[in-house]
Each structure stands twice: as structure tokens, then as C-alpha cells.
N, C-alpha and C positions, 0 to 999 in steps of 0.2 A: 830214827825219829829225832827232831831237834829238841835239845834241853832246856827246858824255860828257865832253866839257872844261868844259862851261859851267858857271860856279859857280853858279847857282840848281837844279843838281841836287843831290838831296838821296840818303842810300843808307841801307838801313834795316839791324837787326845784325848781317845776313850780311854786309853789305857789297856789298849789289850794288845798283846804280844805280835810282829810284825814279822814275817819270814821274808831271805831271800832265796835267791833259788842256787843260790850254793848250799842254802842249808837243808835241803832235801836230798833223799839220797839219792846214788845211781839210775836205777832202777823208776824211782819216782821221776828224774829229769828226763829219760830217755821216752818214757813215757808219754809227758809234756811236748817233746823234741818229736815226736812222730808224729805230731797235729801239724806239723810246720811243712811247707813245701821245700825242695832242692833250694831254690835262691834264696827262701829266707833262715834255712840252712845255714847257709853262705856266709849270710848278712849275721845273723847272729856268731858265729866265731870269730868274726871278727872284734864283736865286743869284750873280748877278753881272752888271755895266754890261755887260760884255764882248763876253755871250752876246745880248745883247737883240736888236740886229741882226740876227745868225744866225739866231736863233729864230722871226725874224717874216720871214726873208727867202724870199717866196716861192717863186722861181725855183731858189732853190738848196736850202734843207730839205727844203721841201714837196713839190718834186718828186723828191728822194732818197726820201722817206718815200712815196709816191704809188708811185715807182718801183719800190722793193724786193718791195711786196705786189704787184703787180699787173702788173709790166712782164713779167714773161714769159709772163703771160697775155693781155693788151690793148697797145693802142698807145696809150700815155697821153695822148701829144703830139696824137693825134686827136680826142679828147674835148672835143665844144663848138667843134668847128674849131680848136682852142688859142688861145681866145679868153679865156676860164676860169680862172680862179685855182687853182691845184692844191691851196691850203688847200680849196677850195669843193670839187672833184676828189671829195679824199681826204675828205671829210663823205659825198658820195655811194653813192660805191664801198665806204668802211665798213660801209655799211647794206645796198649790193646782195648783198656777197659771203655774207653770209648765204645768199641765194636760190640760187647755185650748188649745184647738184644735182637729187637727183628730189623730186618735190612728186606728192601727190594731191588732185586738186580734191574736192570736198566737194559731195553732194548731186544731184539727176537735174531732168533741163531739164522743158522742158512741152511739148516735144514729141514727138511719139507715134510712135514708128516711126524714133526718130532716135536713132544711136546714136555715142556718142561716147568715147575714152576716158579713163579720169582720170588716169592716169601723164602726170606733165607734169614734162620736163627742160630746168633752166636753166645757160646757159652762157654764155661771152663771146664777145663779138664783137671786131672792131676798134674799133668807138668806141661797143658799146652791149653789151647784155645779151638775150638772145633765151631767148625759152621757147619749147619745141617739144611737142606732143602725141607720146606713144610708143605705138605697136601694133604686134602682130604682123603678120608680113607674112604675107601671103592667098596666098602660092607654100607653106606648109605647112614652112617651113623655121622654121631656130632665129632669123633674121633681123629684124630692127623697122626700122619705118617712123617714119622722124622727122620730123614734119611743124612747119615753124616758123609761131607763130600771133601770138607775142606779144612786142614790140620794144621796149625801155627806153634813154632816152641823154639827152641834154643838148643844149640850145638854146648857141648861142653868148652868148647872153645869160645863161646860167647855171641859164635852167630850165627842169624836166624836163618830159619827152614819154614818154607809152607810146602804145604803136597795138595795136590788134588786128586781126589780120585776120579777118574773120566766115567767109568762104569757105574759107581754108585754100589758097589757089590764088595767090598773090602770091611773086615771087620775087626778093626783093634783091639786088643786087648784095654781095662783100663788105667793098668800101669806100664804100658808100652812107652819104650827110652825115643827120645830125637834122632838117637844115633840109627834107630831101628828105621826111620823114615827113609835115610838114603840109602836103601840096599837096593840094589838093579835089579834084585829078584821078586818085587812087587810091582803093580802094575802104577805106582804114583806117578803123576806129574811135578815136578819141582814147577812153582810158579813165586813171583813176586807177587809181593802185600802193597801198593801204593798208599800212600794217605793223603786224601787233597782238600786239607781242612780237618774239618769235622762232621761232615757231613756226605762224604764222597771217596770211596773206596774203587779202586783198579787194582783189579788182578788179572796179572798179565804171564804166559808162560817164560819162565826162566832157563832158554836153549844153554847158558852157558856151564849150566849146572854141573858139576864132575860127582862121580861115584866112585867114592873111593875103595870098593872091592871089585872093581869090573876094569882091570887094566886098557882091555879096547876106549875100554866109554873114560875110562882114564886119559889115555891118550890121548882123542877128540876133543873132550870135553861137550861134550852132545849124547843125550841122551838114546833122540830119535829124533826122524826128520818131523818138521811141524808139516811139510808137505802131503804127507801121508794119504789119503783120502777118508783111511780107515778111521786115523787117530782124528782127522778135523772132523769128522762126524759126529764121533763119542765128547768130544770136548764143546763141541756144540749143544749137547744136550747136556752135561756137565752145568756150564756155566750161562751159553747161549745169551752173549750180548757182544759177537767179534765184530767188532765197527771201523776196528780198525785204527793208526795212531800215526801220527808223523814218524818218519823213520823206522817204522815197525814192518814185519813184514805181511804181505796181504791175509796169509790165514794163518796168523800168528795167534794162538788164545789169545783173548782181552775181553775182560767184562767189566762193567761198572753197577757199583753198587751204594745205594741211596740208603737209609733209615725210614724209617716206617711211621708214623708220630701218630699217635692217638688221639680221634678228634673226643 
């Protein structure tokens, strides 16, 4: 706390005592510094030698900043195993929290007889972002059925992983690691996260994917083929919006996914 004795305090014409914001302590500025966005970040360290430190100092800004938005929703410190840079974090988590909420997927699958539905809610996890499929429940009541399909988090090496589940039948634990997503021994889809705006989400299957305990699938770097009949079926009802992309291949997953607005 600052000392109303000290003579570098200054008092404006009322006469009452005038603070700056050196004279606050650590803790109080960091504080202050987590209301601030990345650029104005930025902009502020450059207003002084002082601040520069501070401002680049991961461990202590960036996880105040990381923290304030997002700690009483996620466990920050879990994110990436806390292996992870909370600047790199907070680049992430800026872009996902968009996605919290309801979304509707865009567009009807190709298969015949298979119904699925578009209400799709995203939420937090402990160390990821899960989307789940919403339906009524089939007891005839006002109840919905939350089905979790689709898994967003972070490699401890910093990069990201989505999975789908095609079946809808996989059941995570709630402190399950990123690292546990890419095992060849569950049945996930690695797929791409698009962002087209803010309002317009494509997830599309990611073939290039490698598993790093599965030497074969090593090798390849191919999961499975998207040709499959079996696997376009289930991913049809998964996501059920393949339209298709320039360059992409004909029954490649792709779905697209809108926001839901409340009139």
C-alpha cells in the first residue's frame, strides 16, 4: 500500500492524495493489466522500461489475464498438461470462447433413414471444449438428451486436437489428458476446427493426422480411409452436413456450423 507520507505523492486542487500506477503494488497492477487486451498489452509496455518485464512475463500477466476470463470456468493450469505458455493459452481460448453456446449445424447428411439433430452445444471442460448434440428426450417429457460428439484441447506441445466421435457412444472421463485423445485404440476421428468469422464454423476430417503409438498409422500418417462406406455412414450421422469443398475430397467429412440467436 502507498504511503501518504511519501513525497513523490502528488495531490490534485482538492487536496486529496493522487496515485500512479507505479505506486500500486504487483499484484494490484497485474490485476488492472488483465482488463487489457493482447494489443493494448502491447501498447502499454511500450510506455515505459519498467513495464516491459511485466508485460512479457508469462507466468505472472498472462496467467492473471488467462485467469480472470476463464478460471471459473476451466482449469487453466490443466491445459496442455501445463506445459504451454498461457500467452499461447490465452490466443487459444480467445478464439474458442466464441463457440460456447448453442450452434446449428448446416445442411442434411446422405444418409437415408438416418436422423440426426442440429442443435449443437458447446461448453467447457477441464482442459478442453466439448460439443454435444441436443434432442428431446424420447420419455415425452420437457427433458434433452445431451449427447457429447465433439472434443477441442491442446497438445502439450502447444498444438491443437479435435476428435469426433462418429458413434456418439464414447465416454470420457472428466479429467481425461489431450494426449489421451490421439490413441489409435479409440474409435475418434481427428478433424479440423475452421473459424469463418464469427459466426461460421467448419469441421472438416483431418486424413493427415498421425498417431503417435500406432507405427503403421505412423508410417502412413492416415488414420483410415474416408472411402470406407461404413465409416461415411457413421460420420454422416455424427455431423451430417458433407456438401462438400473445393479441393476436398467427395466424402470427405465436412459440416458447417451456424449460432443459434435468441429471438
Amino acid at each position: 500500500m502507498a504511503n501518504r507520507n511519501d513525497p513523490d505523492l502528488t495531490t490534485d486542487e482538492t487536496g486529496s492524495f493522487t496515485f500512479s500506477f507505479t505506486d500500486f503494488p504487483e499484484d494490484v497492477q497485474l490485476c488492472i493489466l488483465s482488463f487489457l487486451i493482447p494489443s493494448e498489452v502491447a501498447t502499454f509496455a511500450c510506455t515505459s522500461k519498467r513495464f516491459v518485464s511485466l508485460c512479457h512475463s508469462d507466468s505472472k500477466l498472462w496467467y492473471t489475464m488467462c485467469d480472470r476470463r476463464w478460471g471459473s470456468k476451466t482449469q487453466i493450469r490443466k491445459w496442455g498438461n501445463g506445459k504451454i505458455t498461457y500467452k499461447h493459452l490465452y490466443k487459444i481460448l480467445n478464439e474458442w470462447d466464441n463457440l460456447i453456446g448453442f450452434w446449428r449445424r448446416s445442411g442434411q447428411g446422405r444418409s437415408i433413414g438416418v436422423s440426426s439433430p442440429p442443435l449443437i452445444f458447446f461448453e467447457w471442460g477441464s482442459s478442453f471444449v466439448t460439443g454435444s448434440r441436443v434432442s428431446p428426450s424420447k420419455t415425452g417429457t420437457y427433458r434433452v438428451i445431451k449427447s457429447p460428439f465433439l472434443w477441442m484441447s491442446i497438445k502439450p506441445d502447444g498444438e491443437i486436437v479435435n476428435f469426433l466421435d462418429p458413434d456418439g457412444r464414447i465416454e470420457l472421463p472428466e479429467d481425461f489428458a489431450a494426449s489421451e485423445l490421439g490413441s489409435s485404440e479409440n474409435d475418434l476421428v481427428p478433424v479440423h476446427v475452421g473459424f469463418m468469422g464469427k459466426n461460421h464454423v467448419v469441421v472438416e476430417e483431418n486424413l493427415s493426422f498421425v498417431y503417435v503409438n500406432s507405427p503403421e498409422q505412423r508410417k502412413s500418417g492416415f488414420r483410415r480411409s474416408s472411402s470406407s462406406d461404413n465409416v461415411r455412414g457413421e460420420e454422416d450421422d455424427a455431423v451430417a452436413a458433407e456438401n462438400g469443398s473445393p479441393g476436398s475430397l467427395p466424402d470427405r467429412l465436412m459440416s458447417d456450423i451456424y449460432p443459434v440467436f435468441c429471438e
